[in-house]
C-alpha positions in Angstrom: 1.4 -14.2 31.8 3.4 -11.3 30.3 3.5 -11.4 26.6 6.9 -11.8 24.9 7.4 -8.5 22.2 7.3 -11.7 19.1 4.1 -13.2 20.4 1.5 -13.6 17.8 -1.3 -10.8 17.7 -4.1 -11.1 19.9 -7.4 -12.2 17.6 -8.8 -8.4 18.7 -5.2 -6.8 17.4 -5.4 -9.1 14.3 -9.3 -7.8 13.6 -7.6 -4.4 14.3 -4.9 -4.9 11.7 -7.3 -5.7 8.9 -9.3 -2.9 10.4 -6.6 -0.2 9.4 -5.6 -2.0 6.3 -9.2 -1.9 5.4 -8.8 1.8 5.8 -5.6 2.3 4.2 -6.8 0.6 1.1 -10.0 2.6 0.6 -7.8 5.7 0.6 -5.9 4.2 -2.0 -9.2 3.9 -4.0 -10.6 7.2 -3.7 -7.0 9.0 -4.4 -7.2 6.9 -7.5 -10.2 8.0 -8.6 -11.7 11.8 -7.0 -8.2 12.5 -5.0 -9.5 13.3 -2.2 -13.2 13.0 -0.3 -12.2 14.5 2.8 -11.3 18.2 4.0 -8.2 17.3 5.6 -8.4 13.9 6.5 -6.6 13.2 2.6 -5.7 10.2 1.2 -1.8 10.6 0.1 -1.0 12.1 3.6 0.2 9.4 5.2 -1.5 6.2 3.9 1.5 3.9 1.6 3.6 4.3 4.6 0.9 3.0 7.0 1.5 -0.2 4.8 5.0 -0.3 5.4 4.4 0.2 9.3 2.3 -2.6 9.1 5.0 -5.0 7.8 7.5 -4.2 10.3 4.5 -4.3 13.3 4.4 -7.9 11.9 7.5 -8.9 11.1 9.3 -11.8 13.1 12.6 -12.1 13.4 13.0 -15.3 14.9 11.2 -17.1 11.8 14.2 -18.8 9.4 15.7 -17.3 6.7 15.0 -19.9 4.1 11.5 -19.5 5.4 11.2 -15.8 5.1 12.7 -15.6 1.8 10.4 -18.5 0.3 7.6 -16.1 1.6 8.8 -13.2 -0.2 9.2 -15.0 -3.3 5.7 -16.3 -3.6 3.8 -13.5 -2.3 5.5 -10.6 -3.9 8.0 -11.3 -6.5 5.6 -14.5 -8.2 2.8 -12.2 -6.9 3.7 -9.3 -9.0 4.6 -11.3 -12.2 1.0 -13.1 -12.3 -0.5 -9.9 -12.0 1.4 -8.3 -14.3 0.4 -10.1 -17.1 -3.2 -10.7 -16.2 -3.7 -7.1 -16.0 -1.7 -6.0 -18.7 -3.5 -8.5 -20.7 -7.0 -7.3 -19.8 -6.0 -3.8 -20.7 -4.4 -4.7 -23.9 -7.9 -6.1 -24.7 -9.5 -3.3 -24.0 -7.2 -1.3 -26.2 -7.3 -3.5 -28.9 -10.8 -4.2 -28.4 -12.7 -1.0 -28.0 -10.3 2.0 -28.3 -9.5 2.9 -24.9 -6.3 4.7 -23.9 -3.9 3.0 -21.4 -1.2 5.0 -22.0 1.8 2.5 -22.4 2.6 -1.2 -23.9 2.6 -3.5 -21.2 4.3 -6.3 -22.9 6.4 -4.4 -26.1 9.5 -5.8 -26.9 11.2 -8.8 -25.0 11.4 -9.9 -21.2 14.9 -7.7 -21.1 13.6 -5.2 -22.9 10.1 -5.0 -20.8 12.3 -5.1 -17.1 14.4 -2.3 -18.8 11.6 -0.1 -19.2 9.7 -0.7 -16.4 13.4 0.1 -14.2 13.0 3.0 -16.2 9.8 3.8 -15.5 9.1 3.3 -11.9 7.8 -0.3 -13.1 4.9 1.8 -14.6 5.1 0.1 -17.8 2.1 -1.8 -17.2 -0.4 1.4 -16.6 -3.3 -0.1 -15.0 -0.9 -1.6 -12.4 0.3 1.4 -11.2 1.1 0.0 -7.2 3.8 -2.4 -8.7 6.1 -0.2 -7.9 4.8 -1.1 -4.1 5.4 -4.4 -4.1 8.7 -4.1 -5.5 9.8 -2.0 -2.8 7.8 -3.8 -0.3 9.7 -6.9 -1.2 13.4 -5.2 -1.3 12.9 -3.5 2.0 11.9 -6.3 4.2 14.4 -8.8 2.4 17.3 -6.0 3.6 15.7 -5.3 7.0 14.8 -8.8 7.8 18.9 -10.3 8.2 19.6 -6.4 9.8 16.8 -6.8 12.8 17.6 -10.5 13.3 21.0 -9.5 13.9 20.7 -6.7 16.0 17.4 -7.6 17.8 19.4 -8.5 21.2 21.7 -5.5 21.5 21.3 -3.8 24.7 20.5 -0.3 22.8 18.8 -2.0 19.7 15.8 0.7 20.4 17.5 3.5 20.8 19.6 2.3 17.6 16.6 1.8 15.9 15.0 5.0 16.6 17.9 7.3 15.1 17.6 4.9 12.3 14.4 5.7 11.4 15.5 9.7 12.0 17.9 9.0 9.3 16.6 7.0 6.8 13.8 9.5 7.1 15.6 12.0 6.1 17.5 10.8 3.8 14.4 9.2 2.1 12.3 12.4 2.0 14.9 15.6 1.9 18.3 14.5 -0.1 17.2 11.7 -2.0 14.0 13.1 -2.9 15.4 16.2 -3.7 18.0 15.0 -6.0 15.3 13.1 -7.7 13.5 16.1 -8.3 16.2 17.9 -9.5 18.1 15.4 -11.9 15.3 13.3 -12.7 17.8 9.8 -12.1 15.5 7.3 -11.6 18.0 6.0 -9.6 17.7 8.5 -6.5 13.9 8.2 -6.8 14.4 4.3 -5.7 17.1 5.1 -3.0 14.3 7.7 -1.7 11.2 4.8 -1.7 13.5 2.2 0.0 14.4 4.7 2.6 11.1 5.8 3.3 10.0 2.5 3.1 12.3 0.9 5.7 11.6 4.4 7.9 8.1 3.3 8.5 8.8 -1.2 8.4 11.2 -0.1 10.8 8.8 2.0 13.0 6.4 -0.5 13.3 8.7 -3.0 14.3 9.7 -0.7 17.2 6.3 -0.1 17.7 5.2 -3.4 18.4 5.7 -3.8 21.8 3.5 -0.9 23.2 1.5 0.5 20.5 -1.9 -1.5 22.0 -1.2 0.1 25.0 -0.7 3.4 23.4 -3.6 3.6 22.0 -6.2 6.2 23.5 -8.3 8.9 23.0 -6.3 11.9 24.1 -3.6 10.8 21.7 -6.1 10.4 18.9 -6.9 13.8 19.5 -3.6 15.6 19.5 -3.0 13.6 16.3 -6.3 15.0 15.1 -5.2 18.2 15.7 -1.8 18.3 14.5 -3.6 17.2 11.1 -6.0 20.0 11.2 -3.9 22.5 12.1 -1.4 21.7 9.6 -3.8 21.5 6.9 -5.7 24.8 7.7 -1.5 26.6 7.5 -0.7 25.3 4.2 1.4 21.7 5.4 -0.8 18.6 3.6 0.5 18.5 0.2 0.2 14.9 -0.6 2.8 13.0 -0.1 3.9 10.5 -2.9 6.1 8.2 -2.3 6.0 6.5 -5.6 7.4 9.7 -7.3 9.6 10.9 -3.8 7.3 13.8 -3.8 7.5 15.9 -0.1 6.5 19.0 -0.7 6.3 20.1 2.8 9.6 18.8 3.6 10.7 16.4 6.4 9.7 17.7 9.6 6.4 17.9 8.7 5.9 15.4 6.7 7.1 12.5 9.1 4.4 14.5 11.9 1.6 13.9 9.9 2.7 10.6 8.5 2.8 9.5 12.1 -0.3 11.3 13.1 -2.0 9.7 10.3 -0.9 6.2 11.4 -1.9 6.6 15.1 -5.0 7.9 14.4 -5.7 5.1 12.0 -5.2 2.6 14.5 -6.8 3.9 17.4 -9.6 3.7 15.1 -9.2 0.5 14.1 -8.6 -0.3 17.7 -12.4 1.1 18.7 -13.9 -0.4 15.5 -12.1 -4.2 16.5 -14.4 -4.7 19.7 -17.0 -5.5 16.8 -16.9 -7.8 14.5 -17.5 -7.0 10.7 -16.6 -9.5 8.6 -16.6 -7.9 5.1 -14.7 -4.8 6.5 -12.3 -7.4 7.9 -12.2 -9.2 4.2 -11.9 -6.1 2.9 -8.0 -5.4 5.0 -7.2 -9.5 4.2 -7.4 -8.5 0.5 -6.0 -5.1 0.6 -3.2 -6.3 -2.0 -5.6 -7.8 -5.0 -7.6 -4.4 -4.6 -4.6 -2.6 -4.7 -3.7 -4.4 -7.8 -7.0 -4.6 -9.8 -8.9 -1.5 -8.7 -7.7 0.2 -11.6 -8.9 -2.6 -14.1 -11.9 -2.1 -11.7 -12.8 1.2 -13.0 -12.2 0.7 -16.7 -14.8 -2.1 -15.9 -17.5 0.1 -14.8 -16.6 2.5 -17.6 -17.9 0.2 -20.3 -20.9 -0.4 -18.4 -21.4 3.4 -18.8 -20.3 3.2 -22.6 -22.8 0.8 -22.7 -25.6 2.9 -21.4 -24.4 5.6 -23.8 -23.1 7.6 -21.0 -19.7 7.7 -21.5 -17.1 7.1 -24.2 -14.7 4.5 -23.3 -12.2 6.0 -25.7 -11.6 8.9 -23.1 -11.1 6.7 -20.5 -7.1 6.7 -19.0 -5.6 4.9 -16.1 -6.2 8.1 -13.9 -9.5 9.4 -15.6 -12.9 8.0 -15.9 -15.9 8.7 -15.8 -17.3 11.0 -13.0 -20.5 11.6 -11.9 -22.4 12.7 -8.5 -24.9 10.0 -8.3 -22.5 7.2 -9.5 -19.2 8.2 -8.0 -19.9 5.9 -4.9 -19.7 2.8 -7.5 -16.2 4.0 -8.2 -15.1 3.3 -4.4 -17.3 0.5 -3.4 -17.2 -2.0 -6.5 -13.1 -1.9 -7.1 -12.9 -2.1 -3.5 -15.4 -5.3 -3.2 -15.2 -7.4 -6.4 -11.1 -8.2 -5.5 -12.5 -9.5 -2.3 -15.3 -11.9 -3.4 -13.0 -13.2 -6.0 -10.0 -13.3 -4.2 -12.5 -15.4 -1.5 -13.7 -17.8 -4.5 -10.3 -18.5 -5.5 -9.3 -19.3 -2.1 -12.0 -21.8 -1.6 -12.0 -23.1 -5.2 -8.3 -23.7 -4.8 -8.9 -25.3 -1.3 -11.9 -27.4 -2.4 -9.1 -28.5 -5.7 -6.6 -29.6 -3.1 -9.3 -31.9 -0.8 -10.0 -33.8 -4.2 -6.7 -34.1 -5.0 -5.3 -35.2 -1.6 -5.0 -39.2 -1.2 -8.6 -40.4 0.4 
């Protein structure tokens, strides 16, 4: 039976999904933390948009609009108010608590005054919870999209509509936005830029959907390969940083390694899904909460170091910790792991709560 282009993924393209989430969100980590790992490979090339590709491949237009909506609400814009203040309270504790610097007041002044500066600030207020910025973005560009595709889905040249969409908002997102950000500093451009970038690539993968599987092979993994090399041996892989509407090496080639990024990431993912691995799996589930806490994560291991009279907390920032050969690999593996067991235990202490709860 031919698949309709809305079907529910496969279990193999679901596994695949987490697979390349899984990926994303360890490059997320290591930029954090060394900035890079690989030779040209980078993290910053291409992986916040892969996120965004990821919510349009998954998006569903035929689901209700009081549905969607509800969905948003609780796991972005409740989402990102919880974690807010747990994470600006654990770094307020460590602030108060043992000197360290996090460079900012997550909770100075009133409510008003605390959305004012975080508007202000890229909602970088909160400095150990750098990626809310993300899920603000995340949250306005699929609410906007959502009623647009649902609209337009049947047109007879929604595609082709589509793909000069993408074109545009592109460009808009990366050269004039992003350019006047960088030239007047208004804070206001810099969102404008995110949100068109951002809908570029939720776009995309909503295009996407019905023949990336098939798409998927090694020749194309290759040219994609290549394209990345080759730009990166000339001079074109300055990161690209979407939070900031930083593109260096300007649209054109930008949006090719972007893209070659993403392909290449998911014919990986693709090859990896005919096994099973459950904690790498876990790992693309959770990509949110160790997007959110692997900054908290590192401050974490720091004081072990303080402890062990390695290390002076004090010198710690949201961007700088400690750094060492032998125990860099703790740095990507523990903030990458720890959201995921207790993001499990949650789930199955709130789930075990609920059976107790529920009439016998």
């Amino acid at each position: 039976m031919e698949r309709h282009i809305h079907d529910k993924p496969t279990q193999r393209e679901s596994r695949a999904i987490n697979y390349a989430k899984a990926m994303g969100i360890v490059m997320v980590v290591i930029g954090h933390y060394q900035g890079a790992l690989f030779d040209f490979y980078r993290p910053y090339t291409f992986h916040m948009p892969l996120f965004f590709f990821i919510g349009g491949l998954l998006l569903d237009p035929r689901a209700g609009a009081r549905k969607f909506y509800a969905g948003i609400a609780r796991k972005h814009v409740l989402y990102a108010v919880s974690t807010y203040l747990v994470i600006g309270s654990m770094a307020v504790l460590f602030r108060n608590g043992l000197g360290a610097d996090i460079q900012g007041d997550p909770f100075g002044g009133s409510i008003l005054e605390i959305l004012r500066a975080n508007y202000r600030t890229n909602f970088e207020r909160n400095t150990y919870f750098l990626v809310l910025w993300f899920i603000v973005c995340y949250a306005v560009t699929s609410s906007a999209l959502f009623p647009l595709i649902k609209a337009t889905r049947e047109w007879k040249f929604a595609s082709g509509a589509y793909v000069l969409a993408i074109l545009a908002l592109g460009y808009l997102g990366m050269e004039t936005f992003a350019d006047r950000f960088q030239t007047g500093r208004d804070i206001g451009d810099n969102y404008l830029s995110q949100c068109c970038v951002a809908s570029a690539f939720y776009l995309a993968g909503y295009v996407a959907r019905p023949f990336l599987w098939k798409g998927l092979n090694l020749y194309g993994f290759i040219a994609a390969f290549f394209v990345m090399y080759v730009s990166s041996r000339t001079g074109f892989d300055h990161a690209v940083v979407m939070a900031w509407s930083k593109y260096p090496d300007g649209f054109l080639m930008s949006f090719a390694r972007i893209c070659c990024g993403i392909y290449s990431t998911f014919y990986l993912s693709w090859v990896l899904s005919s096994e099973k691995m459950d904690l790498f799996e876990a790992t693309g589930r959770e990509s949110k909460a160790i997007m959110s806490y692997h900054l908290i994560g590192y401050l974490c291991l720091d004081l072990g170091f303080d402890a062990l009279g390695l290390y002076d907390i004090r010198d710690a920032t949201p961007l700088d910790h400690f750094h060492s050969p032998v125990f860099s690999p703790l740095y990507i593996v523990l903030p990458t792991l720890i959201p995921v067991a207790c993001a499990i235990y949650c789930r199955k202490a709130r789930a075990g709560i609920s059976r107790r709860l529920a009439p016998s």
